[in-house]
Structure formats: structure tokens, C-alpha cells
N, C-alpha and C positions, 0 to 999 in steps of 0.2 A: 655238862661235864663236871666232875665231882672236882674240891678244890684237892689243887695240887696233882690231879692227873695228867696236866700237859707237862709238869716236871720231867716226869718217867718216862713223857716219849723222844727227850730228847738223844740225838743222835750225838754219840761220843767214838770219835774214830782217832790213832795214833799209829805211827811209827816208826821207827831212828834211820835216820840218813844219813851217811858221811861225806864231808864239804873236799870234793875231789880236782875242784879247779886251783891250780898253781898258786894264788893268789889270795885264797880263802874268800872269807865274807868280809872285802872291803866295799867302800860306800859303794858301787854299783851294783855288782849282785845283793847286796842289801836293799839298796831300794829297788832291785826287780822283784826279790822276795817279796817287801813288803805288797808293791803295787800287785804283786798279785794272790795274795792275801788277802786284802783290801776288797776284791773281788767278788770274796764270798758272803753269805749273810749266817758268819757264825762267830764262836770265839777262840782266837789260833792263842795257845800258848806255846814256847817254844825253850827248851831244856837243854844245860849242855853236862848235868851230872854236878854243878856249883851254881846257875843262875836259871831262873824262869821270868820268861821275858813276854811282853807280848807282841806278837807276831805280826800287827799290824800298825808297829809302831817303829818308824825309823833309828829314832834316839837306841831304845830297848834296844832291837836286833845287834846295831852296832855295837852294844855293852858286851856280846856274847863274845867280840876277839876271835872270832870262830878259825883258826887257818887250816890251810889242807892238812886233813887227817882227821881232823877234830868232826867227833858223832854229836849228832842233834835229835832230841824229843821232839816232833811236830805232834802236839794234840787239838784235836778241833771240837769241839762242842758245839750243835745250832742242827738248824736243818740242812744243812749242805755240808756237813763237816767231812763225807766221806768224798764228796768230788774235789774239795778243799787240799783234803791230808792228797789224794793222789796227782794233784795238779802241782803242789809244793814238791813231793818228791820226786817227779819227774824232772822241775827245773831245776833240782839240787844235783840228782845225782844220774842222769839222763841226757839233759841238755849243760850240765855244767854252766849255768849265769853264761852261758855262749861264749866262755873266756877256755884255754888251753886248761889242760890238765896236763903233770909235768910230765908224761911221757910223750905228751905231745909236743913241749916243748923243747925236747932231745931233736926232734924231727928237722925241725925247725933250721 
């Protein structure tokens, strides 16, 4: 393999999500985020339009302040970065970090 061809094959997947549970990204869905970030074997960055944090890092995550409303860049780089970006946005905006989202908390 010629040098710098494994560069080119890396797999670069992205897409914005918005943080829909009541509560936003406080320390528990942060550290689900992360832990399952953590999961993959690539490199998560994560964007809120003012910080770029990285995604498998607890500290980071929690600097993002992220609360309901607020849209997020998940970018992944590596070889698994497309099961990566779709596993993050389903627990973002799908399963909601398994906390209410506020019209569920109307219900309530």
C-alpha cells in the first residue's frame, strides 16, 4: 500500500441532532453519551455552533451546557464511524438519554 493511502480510506460520517429531553445534557445523559461513544473504535467530535468537544470525553461533553433545544454536530472519523454517528443519534434524539421529554412531562 502506497504511503498515505490508508489516509483516504478513512470513513468520515456526520449529523446534527437536537437534545429533546427536559433536562438537556446533564451529567447522566452525558455519561450515556459518552459511554457509548466509547464504544466505537473511531474519533467522535461534537459541535454546538461555539465549541468542539470530544465526544468521548466526559469533562468535554459537559462543557457543551447543551439544554432542550439546543442542536449538536456529531462527526466521527475511523472505521466504524457510520454505526457510531447512528447509535449516537438514536440515543440523542429517539431514545431521549431514557429521561422525559417536556411534553411528556405535561402528561405526567
Amino acid at each position: 500500500m502506497p504511503a498515505g493511502e490508508g489516509a483516504l480510506s478513512k470513513t468520515v460520517c456526520e449529523t446534527m441532532v437536537q437534545i429533546r429531553n427536559a433536562d438537556g445534557l446533564h451529567m447522566r445523559p452525558a455519561m450515556q453519551f459518552v459511554d457509548a461513544a466509547n464504544q466505537f473504535d473511531c474519533d467522535i467530535i461534537v459541535s454546538n455552533g461555539e465549541n468542539r468537544v470530544d465526544g468521548k470525553s466526559i469533562m468535554q461533553i459537559s462543557m457543551l451546557a447543551a439544554t432542550c433545544g439546543t442542536r449538536l454536530k456529531i462527526k466521527a472519523e475511523g472505521q466504524d464511524a457510520e454505526k457510531a454517528v447512528n447509535a449516537l443519534q438514536e440515543l440523542v434524539e429517539q431514545k431521549h438519554f431514557d429521561e422525559p421529554t417536556p411534553g411528556d412531562q405535561k402528561k405526567l
